[in-house]
PDB file with SEQRES, HELIX, SHEET and CRYST1 records, atoms N, CA, C and O in Angstrom:
SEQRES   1 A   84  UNK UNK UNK UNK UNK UNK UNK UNK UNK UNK UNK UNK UNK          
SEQRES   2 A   84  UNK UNK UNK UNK UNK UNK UNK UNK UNK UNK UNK UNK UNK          
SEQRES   3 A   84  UNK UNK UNK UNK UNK UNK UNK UNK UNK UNK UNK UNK UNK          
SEQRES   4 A   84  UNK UNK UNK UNK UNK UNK UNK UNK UNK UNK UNK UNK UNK          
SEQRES   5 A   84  UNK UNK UNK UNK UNK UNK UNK UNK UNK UNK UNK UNK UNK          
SEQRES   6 A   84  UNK UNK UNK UNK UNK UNK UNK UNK UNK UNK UNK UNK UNK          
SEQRES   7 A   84  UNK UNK UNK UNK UNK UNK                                      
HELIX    1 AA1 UNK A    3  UNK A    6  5                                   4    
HELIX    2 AA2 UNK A   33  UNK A   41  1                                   9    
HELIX    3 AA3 UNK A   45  UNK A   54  1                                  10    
HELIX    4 AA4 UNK A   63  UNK A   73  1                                  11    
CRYST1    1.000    1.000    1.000  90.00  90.00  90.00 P 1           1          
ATOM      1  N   UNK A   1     160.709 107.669 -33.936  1.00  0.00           N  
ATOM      2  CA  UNK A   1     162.066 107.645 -33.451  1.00  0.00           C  
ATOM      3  C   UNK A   1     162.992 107.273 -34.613  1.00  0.00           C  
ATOM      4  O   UNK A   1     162.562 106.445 -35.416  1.00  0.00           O  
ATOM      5  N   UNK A   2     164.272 107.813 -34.804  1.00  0.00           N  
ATOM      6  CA  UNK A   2     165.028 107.534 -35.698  1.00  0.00           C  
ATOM      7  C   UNK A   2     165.717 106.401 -35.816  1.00  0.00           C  
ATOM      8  O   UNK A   2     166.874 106.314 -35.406  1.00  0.00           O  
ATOM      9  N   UNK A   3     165.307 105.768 -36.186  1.00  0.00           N  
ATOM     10  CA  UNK A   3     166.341 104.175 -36.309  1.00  0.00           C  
ATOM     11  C   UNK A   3     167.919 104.202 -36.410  1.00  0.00           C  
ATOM     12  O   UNK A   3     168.666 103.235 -36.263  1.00  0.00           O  
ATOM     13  N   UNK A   4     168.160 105.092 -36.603  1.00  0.00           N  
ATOM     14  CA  UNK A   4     169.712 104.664 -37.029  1.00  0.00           C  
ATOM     15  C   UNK A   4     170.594 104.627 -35.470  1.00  0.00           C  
ATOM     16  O   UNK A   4     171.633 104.044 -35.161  1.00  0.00           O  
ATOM     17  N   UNK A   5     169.513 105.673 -34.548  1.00  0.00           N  
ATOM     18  CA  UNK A   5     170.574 105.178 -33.310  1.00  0.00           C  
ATOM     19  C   UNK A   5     170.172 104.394 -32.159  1.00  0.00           C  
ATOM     20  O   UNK A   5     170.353 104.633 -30.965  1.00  0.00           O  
ATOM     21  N   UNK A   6     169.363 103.024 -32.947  1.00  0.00           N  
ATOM     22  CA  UNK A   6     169.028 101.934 -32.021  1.00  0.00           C  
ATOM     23  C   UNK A   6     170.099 100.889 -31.772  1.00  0.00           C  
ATOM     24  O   UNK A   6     170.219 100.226 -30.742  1.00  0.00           O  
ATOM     25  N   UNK A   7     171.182 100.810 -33.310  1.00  0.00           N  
ATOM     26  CA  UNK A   7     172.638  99.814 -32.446  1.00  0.00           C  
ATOM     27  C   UNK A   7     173.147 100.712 -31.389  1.00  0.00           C  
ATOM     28  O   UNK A   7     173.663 100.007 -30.521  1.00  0.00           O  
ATOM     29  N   UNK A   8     173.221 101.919 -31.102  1.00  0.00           N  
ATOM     30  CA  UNK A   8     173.831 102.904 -30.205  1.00  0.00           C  
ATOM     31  C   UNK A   8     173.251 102.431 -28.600  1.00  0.00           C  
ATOM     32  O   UNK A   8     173.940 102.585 -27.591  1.00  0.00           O  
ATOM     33  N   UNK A   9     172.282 102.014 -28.595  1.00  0.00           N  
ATOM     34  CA  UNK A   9     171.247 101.801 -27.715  1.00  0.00           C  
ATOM     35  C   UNK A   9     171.577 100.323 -27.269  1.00  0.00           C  
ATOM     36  O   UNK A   9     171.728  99.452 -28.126  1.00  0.00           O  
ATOM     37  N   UNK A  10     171.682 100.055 -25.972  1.00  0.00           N  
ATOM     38  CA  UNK A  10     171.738  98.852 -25.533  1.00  0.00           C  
ATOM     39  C   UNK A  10     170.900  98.286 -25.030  1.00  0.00           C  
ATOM     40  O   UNK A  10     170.413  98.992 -24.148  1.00  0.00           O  
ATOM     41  N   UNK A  11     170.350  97.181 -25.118  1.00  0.00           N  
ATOM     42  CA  UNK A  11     169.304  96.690 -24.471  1.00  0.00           C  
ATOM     43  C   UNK A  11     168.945  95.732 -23.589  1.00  0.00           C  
ATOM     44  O   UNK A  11     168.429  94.653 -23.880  1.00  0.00           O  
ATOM     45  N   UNK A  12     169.265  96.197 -22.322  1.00  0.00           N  
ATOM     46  CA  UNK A  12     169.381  95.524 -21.078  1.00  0.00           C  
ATOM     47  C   UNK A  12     168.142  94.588 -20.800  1.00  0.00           C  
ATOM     48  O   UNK A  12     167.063  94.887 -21.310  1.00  0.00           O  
ATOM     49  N   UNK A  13     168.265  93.406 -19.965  1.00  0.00           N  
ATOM     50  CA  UNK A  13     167.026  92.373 -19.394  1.00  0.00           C  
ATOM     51  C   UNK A  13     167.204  93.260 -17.883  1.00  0.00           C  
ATOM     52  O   UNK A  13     168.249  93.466 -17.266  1.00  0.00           O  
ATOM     53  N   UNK A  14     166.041  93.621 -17.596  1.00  0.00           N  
ATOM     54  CA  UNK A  14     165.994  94.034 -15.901  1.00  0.00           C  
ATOM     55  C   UNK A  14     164.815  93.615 -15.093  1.00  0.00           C  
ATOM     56  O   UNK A  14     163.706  94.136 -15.212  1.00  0.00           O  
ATOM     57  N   UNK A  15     165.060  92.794 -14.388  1.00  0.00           N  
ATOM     58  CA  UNK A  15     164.209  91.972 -13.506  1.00  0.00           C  
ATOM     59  C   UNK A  15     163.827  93.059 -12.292  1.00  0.00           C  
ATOM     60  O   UNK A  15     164.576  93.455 -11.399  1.00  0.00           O  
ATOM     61  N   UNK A  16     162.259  93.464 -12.563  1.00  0.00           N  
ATOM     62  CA  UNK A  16     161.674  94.130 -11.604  1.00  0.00           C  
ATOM     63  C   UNK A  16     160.732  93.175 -10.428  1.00  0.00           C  
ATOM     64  O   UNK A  16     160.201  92.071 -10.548  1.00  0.00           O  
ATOM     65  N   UNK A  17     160.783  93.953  -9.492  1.00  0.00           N  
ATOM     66  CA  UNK A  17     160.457  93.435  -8.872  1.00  0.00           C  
ATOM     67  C   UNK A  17     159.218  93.974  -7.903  1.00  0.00           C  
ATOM     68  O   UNK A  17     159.724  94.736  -7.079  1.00  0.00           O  
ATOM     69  N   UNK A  18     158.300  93.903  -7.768  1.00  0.00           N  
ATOM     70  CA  UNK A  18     156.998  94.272  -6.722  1.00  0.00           C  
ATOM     71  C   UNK A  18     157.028  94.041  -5.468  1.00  0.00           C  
ATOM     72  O   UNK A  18     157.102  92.812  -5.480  1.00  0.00           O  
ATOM     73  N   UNK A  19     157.022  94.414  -4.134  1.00  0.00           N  
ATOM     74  CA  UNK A  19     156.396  94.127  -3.299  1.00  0.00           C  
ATOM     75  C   UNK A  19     155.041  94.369  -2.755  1.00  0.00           C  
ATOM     76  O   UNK A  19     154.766  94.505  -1.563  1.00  0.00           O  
ATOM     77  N   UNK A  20     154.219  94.408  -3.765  1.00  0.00           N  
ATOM     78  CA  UNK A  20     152.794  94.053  -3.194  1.00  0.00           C  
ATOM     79  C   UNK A  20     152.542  92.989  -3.375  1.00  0.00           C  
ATOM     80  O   UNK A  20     151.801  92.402  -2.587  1.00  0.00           O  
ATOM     81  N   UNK A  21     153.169  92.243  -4.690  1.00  0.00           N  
ATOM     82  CA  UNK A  21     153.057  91.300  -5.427  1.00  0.00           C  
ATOM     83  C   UNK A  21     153.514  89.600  -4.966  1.00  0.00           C  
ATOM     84  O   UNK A  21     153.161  88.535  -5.472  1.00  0.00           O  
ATOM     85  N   UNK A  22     154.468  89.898  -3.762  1.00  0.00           N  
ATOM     86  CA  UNK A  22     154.936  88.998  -3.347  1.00  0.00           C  
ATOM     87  C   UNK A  22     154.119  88.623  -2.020  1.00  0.00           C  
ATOM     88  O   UNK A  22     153.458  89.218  -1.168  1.00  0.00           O  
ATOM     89  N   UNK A  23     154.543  87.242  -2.324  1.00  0.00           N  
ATOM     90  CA  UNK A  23     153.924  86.624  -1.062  1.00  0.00           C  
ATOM     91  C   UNK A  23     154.572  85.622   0.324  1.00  0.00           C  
ATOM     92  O   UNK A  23     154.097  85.395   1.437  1.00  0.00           O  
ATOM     93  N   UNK A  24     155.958  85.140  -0.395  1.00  0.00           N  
ATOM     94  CA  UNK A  24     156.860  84.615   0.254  1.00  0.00           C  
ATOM     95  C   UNK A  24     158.197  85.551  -0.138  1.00  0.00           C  
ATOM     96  O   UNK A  24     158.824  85.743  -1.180  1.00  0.00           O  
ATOM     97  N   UNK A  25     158.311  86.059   1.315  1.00  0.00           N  
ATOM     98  CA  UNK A  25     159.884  86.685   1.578  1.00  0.00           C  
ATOM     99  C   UNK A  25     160.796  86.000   1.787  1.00  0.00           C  
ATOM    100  O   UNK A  25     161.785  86.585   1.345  1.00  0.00           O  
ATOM    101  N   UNK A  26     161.111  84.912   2.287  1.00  0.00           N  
ATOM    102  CA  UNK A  26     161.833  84.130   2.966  1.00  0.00           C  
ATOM    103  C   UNK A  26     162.742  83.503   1.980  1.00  0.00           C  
ATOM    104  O   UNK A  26     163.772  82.866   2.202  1.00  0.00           O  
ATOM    105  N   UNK A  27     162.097  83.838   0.683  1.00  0.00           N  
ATOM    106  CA  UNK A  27     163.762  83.568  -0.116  1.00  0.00           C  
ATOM    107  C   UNK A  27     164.676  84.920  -0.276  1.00  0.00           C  
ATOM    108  O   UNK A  27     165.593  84.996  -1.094  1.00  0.00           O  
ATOM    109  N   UNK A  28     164.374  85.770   0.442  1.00  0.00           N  
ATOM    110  CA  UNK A  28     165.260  86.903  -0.058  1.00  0.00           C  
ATOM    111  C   UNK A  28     165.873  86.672   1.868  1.00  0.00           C  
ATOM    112  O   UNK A  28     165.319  86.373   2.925  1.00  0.00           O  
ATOM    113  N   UNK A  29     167.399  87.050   1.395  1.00  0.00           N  
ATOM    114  CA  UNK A  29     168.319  86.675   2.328  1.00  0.00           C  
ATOM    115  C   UNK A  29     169.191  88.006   3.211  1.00  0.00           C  
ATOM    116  O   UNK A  29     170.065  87.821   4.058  1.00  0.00           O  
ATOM    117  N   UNK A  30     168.798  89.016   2.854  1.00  0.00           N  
ATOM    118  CA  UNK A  30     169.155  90.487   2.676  1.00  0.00           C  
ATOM    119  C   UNK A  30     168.503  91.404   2.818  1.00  0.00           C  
ATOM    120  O   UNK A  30     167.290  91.276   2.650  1.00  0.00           O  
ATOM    121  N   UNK A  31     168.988  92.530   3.138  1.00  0.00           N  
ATOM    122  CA  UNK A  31     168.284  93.911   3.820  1.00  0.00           C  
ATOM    123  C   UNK A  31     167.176  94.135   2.771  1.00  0.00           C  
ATOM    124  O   UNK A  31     166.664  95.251   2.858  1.00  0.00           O  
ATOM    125  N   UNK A  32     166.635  93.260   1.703  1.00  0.00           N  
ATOM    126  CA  UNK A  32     165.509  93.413   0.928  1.00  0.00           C  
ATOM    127  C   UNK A  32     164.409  92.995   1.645  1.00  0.00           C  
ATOM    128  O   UNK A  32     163.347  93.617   1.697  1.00  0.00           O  
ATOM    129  N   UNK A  33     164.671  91.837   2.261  1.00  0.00           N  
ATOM    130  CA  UNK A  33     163.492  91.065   2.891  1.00  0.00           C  
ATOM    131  C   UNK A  33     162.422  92.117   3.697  1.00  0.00           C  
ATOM    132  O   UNK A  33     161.326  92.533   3.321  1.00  0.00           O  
ATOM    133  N   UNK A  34     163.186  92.387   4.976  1.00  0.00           N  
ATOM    134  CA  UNK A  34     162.297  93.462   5.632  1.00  0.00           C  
ATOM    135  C   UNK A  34     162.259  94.521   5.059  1.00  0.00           C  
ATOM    136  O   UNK A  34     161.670  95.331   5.775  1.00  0.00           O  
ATOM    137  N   UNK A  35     162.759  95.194   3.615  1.00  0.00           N  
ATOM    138  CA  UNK A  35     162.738  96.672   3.303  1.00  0.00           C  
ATOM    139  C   UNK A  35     161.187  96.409   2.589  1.00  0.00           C  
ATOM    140  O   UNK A  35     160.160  97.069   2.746  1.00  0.00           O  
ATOM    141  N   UNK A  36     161.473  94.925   1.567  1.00  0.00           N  
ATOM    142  CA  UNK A  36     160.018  94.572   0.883  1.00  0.00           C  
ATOM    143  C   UNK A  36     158.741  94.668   1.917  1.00  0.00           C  
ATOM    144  O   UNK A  36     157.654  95.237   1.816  1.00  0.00           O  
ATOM    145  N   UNK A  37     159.388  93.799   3.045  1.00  0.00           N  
ATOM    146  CA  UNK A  37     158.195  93.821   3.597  1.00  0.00           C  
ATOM    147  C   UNK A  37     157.150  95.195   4.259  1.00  0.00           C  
ATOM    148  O   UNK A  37     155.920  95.207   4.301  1.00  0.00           O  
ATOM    149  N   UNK A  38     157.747  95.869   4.551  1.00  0.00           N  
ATOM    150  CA  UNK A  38     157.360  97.329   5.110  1.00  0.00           C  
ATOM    151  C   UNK A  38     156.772  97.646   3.873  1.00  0.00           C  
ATOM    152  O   UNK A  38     155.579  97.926   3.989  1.00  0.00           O  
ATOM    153  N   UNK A  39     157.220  97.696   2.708  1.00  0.00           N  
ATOM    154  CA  UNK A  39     156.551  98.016   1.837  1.00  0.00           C  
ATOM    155  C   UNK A  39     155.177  98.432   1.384  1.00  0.00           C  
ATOM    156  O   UNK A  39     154.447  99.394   1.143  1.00  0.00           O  
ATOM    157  N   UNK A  40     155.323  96.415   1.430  1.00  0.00           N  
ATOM    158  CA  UNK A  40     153.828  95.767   1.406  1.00  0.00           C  
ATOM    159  C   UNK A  40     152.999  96.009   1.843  1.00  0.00           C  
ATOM    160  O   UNK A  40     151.885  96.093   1.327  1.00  0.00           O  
ATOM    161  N   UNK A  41     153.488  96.304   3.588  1.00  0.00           N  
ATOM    162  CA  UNK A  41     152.380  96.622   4.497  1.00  0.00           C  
ATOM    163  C   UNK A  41     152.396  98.005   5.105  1.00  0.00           C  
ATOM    164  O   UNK A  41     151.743  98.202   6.130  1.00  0.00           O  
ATOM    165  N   UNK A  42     153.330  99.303   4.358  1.00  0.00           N  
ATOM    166  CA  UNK A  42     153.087 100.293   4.868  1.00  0.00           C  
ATOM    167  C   UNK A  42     151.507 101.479   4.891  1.00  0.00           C  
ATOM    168  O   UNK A  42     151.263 102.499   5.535  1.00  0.00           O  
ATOM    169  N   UNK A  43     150.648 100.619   3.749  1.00  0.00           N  
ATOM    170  CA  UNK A  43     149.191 101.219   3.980  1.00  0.00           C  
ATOM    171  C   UNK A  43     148.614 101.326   5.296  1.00  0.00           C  
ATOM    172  O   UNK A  43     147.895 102.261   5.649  1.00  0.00           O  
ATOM    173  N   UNK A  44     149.002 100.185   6.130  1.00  0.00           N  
ATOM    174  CA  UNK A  44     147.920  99.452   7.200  1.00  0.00           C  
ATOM    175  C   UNK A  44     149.124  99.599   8.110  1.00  0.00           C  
ATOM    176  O   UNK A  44     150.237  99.127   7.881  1.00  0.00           O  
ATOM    177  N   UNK A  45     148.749 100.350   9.230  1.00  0.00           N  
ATOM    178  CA  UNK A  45     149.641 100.670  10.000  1.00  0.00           C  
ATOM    179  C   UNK A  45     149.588  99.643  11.447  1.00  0.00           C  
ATOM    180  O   UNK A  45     150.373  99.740  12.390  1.00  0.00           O  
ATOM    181  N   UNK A  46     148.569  98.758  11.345  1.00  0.00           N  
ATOM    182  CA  UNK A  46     148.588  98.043  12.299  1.00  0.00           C  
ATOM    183  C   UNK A  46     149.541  96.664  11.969  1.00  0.00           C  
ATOM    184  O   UNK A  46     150.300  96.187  12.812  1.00  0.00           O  
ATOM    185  N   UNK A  47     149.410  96.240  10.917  1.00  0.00           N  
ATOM    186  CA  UNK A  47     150.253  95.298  10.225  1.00  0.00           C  
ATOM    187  C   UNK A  47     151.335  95.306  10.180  1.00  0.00           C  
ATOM    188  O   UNK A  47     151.983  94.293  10.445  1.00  0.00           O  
ATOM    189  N   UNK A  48     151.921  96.499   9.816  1.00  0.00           N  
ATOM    190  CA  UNK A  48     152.707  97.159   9.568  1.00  0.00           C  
ATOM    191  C   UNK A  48     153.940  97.450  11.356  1.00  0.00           C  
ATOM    192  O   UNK A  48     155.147  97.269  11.518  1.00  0.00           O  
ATOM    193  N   UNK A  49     152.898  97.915  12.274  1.00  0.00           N  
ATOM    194  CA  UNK A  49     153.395  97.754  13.276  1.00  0.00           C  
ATOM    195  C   UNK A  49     153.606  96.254  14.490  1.00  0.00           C  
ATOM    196  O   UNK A  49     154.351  96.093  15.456  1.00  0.00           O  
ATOM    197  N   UNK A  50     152.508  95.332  13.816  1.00  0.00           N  
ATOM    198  CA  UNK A  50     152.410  93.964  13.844  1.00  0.00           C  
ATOM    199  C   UNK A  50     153.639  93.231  13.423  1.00  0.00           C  
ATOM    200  O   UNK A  50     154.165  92.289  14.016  1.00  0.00           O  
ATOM    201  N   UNK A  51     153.955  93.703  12.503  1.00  0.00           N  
ATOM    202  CA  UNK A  51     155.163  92.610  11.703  1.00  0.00           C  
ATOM    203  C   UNK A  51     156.824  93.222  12.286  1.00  0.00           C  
ATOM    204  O   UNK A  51     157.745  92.419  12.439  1.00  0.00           O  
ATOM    205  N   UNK A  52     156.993  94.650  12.547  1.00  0.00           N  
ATOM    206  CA  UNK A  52     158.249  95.196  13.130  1.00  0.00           C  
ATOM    207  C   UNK A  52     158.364  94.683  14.479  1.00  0.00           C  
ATOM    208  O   UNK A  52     159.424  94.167  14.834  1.00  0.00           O  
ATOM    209  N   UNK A  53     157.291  94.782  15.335  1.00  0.00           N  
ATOM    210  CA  UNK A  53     157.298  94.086  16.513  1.00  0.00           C  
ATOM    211  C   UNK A  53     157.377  92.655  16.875  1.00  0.00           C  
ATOM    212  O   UNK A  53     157.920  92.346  17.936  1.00  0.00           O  
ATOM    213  N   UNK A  54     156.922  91.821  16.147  1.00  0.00           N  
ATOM    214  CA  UNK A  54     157.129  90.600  15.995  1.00  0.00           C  
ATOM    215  C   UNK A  54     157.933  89.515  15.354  1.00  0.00           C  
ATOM    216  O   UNK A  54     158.219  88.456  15.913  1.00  0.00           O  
ATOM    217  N   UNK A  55     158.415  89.990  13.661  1.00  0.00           N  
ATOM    218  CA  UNK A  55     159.039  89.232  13.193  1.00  0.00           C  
ATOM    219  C   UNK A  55     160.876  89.245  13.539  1.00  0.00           C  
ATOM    220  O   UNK A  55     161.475  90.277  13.238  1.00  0.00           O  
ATOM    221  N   UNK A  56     161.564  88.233  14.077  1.00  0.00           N  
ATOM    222  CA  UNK A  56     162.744  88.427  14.383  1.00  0.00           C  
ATOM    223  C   UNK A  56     163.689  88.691  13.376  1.00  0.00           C  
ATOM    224  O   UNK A  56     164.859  88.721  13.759  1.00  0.00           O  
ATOM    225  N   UNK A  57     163.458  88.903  12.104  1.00  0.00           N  
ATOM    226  CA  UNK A  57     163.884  89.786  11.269  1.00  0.00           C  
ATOM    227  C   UNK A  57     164.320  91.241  11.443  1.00  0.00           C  
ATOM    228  O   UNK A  57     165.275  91.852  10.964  1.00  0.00           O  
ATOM    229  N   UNK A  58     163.514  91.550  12.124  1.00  0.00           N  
ATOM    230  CA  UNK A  58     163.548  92.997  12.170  1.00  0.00           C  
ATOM    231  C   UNK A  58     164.329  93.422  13.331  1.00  0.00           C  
ATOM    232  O   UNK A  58     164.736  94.584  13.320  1.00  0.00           O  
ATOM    233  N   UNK A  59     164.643  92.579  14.464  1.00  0.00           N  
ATOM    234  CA  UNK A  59     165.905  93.025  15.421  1.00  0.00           C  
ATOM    235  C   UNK A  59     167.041  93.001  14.655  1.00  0.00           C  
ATOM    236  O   UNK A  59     167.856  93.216  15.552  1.00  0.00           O  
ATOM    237  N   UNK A  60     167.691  92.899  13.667  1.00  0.00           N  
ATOM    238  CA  UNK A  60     168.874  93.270  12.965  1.00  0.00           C  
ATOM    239  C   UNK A  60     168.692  93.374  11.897  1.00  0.00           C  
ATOM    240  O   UNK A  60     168.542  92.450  11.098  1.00  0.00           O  
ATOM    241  N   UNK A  61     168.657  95.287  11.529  1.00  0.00           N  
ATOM    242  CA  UNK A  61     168.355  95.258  10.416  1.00  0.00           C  
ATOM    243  C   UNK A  61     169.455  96.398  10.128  1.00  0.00           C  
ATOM    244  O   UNK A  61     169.499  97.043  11.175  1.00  0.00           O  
ATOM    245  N   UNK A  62     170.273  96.900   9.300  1.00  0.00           N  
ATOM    246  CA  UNK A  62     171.597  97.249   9.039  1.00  0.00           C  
ATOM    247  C   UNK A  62     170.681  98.899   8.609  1.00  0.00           C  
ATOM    248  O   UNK A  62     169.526  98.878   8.183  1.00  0.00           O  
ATOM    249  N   UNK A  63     171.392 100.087   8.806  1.00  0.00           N  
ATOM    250  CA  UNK A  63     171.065 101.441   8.989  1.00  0.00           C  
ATOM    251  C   UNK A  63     170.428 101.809   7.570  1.00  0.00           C  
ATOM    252  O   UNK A  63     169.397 102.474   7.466  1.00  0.00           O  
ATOM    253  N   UNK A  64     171.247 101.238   6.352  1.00  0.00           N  
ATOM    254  CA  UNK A  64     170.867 101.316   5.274  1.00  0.00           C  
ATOM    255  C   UNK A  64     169.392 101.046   4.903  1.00  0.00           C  
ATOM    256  O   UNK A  64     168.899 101.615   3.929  1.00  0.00           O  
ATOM    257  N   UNK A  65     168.678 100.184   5.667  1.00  0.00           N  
ATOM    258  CA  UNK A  65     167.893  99.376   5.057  1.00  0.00           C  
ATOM    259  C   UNK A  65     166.891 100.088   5.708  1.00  0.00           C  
ATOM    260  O   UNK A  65     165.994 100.528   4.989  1.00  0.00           O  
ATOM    261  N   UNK A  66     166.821 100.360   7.230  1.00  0.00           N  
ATOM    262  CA  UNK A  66     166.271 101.328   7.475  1.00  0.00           C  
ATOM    263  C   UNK A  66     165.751 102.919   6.898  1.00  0.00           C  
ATOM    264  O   UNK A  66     164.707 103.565   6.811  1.00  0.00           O  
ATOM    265  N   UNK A  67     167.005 103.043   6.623  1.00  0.00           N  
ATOM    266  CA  UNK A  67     166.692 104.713   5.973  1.00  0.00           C  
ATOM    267  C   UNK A  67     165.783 104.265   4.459  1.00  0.00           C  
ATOM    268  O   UNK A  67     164.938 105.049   4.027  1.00  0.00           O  
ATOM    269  N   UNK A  68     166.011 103.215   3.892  1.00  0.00           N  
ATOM    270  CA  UNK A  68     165.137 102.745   2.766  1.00  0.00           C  
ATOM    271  C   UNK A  68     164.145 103.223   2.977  1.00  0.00           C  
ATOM    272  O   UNK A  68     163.740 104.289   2.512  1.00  0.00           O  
ATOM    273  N   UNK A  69     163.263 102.072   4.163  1.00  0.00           N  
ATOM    274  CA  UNK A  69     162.058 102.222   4.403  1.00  0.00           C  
ATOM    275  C   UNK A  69     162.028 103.620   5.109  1.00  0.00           C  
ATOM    276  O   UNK A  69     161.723 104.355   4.170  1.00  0.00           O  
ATOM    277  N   UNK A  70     162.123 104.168   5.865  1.00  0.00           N  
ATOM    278  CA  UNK A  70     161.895 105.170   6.217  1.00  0.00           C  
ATOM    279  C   UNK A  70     161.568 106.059   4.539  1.00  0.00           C  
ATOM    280  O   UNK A  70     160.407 106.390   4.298  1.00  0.00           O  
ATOM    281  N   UNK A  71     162.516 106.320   3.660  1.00  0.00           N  
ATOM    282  CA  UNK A  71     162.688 107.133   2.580  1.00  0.00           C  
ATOM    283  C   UNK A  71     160.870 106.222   1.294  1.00  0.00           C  
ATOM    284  O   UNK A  71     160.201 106.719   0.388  1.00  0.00           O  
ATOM    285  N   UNK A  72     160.838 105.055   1.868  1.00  0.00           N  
ATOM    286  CA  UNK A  72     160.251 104.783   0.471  1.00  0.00           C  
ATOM    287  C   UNK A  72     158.828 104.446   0.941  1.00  0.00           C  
ATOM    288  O   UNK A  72     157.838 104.734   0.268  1.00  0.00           O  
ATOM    289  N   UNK A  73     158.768 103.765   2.238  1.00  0.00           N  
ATOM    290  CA  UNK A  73     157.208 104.001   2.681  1.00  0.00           C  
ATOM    291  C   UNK A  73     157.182 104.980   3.419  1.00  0.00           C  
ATOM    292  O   UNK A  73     156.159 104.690   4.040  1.00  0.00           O  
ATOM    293  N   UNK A  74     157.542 106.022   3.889  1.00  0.00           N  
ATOM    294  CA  UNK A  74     157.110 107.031   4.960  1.00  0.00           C  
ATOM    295  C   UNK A  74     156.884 106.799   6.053  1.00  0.00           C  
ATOM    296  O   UNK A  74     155.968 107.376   6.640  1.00  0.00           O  
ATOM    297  N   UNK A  75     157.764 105.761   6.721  1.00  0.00           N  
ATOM    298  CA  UNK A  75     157.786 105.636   8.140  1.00  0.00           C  
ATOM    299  C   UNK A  75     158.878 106.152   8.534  1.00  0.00           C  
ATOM    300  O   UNK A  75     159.794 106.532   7.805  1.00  0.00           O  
ATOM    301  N   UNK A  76     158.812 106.208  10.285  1.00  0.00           N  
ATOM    302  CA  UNK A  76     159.469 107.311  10.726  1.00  0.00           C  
ATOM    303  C   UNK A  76     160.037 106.025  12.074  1.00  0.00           C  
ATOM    304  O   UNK A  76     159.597 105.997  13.224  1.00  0.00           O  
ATOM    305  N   UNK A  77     160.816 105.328  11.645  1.00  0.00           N  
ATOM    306  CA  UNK A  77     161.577 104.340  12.398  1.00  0.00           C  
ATOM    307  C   UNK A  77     162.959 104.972  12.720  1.00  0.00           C  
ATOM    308  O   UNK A  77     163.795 105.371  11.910  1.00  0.00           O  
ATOM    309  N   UNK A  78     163.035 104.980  14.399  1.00  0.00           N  
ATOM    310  CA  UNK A  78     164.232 105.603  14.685  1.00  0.00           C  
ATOM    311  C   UNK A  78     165.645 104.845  15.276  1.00  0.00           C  
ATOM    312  O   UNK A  78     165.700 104.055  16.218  1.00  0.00           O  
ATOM    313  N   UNK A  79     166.896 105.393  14.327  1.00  0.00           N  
ATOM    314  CA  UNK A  79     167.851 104.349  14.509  1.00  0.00           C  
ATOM    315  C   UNK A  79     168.991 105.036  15.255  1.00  0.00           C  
ATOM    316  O   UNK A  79     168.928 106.098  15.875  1.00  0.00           O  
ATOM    317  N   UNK A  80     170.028 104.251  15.086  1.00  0.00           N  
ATOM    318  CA  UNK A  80     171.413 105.263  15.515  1.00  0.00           C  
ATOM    319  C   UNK A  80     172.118 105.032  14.160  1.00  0.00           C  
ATOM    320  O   UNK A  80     172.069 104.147  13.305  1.00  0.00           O  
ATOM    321  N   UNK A  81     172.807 106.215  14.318  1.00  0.00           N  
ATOM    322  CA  UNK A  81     173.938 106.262  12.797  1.00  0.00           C  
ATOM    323  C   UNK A  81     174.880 105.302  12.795  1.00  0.00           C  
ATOM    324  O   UNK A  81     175.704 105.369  11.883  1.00  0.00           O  
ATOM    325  N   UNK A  82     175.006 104.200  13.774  1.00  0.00           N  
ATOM    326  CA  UNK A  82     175.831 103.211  13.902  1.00  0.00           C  
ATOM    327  C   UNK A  82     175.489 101.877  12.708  1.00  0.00           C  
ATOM    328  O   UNK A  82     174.407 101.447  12.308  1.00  0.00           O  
ATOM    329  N   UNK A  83     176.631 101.548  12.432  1.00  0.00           N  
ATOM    330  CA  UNK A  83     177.198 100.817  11.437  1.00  0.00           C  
ATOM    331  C   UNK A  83     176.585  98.988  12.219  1.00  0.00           C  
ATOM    332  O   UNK A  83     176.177  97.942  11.713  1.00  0.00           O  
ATOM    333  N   UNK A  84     176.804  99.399  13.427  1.00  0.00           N  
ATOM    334  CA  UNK A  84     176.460  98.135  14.418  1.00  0.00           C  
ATOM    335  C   UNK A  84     175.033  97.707  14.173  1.00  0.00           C  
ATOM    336  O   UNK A  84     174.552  96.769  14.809  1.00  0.00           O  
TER     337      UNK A  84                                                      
END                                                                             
């Protein structure tokens, strides 16, 4: 690579993040929490359907966050286009 256009180049810190990797959600305060969590457990569909049904997290979860998971684990969770 040519050195001369590495000052051109900025070099950002970017904090990635895993959800397989995690093990406590409960510090995330935001439509991350349950998007991570589906994540985690979208292999295992019993878990997976274990934790939507049960955790009270998941009765309010904003449309966005939905279409996430829907778009990033391949579930097929059905919402209304409402903002509510």
């Amino acid at each position: 690579m040519d050195e001369r256009i590495f000052p051109l180049i900025n070099d950002y810190k970017i904090n990635l993040l895993n959800p397989l990797e995690i093990t406590d959600f409960s510090m995330f305060e935001t439509g991350l929490r349950p998007l991570f969590e589906v994540l985690k457990n979208a292999s295992d569909e019993r878990k997976l359907n274990a934790l939507i049904t049960t955790d009270d997290i998941f009765k309010k979860v904003d449309v966005e966050t939905i279409a996430a998971m829907n778009l990033f684990a391949g579930t097929d969770i059905e919402y209304e286009e409402k903002e509510d």
